[in-house]
N, C-alpha and C positions, 0 to 999 in steps of 0.2 A: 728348265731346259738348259743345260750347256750345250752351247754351240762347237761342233767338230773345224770348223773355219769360217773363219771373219777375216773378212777384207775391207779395210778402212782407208781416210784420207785419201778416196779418189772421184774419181767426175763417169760417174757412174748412168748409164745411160740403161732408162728404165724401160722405153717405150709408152708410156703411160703420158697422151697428151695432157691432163692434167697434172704432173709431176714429172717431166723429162729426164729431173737427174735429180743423183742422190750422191751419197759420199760414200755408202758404206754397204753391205752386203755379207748376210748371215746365213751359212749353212749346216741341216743339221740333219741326220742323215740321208745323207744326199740330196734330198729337197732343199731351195730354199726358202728361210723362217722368213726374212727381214729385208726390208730394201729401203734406206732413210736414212736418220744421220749415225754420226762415228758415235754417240755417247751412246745410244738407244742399243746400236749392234754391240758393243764394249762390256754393256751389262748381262750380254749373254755368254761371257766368257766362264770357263773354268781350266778346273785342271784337264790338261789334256789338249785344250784348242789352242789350235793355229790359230795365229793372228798373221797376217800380210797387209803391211803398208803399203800402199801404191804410190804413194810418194806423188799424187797427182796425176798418174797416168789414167787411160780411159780405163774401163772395162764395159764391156760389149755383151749383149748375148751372141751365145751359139745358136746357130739351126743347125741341126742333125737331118 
């Protein structure tokens, strides 16, 4: 599977009390594949994906 966008190197807020944060975050179509570290999401790159560094910032879920 390549990933359509992966978003890495941030403080990623899972909801999951057993794992509250993560770094990195894998989507593939439209779903997302991945929630955990930047190497794990990194390997699901190819041609074609976005990559965005967060540079540390949060990211959050939405509710709709």
């Amino acid at each position: 599977m390549n990933a359509d966008l992966i978003f890495t190197n941030g403080n990623v807020l899972t909801m999951d009390s057993c794992c509250p944060f993560a770094s990195a975050v894998v989507v593939h179509d439209g779903i997302i594949r991945h929630v955990g570290s930047d190497d794990k999401a990194l390997a699901a790159s190819g041609p074609g994906t976005q990559c965005i560094d967060l540079q540390g910032r949060a990211l959050i879920p939405g509710f709709n």
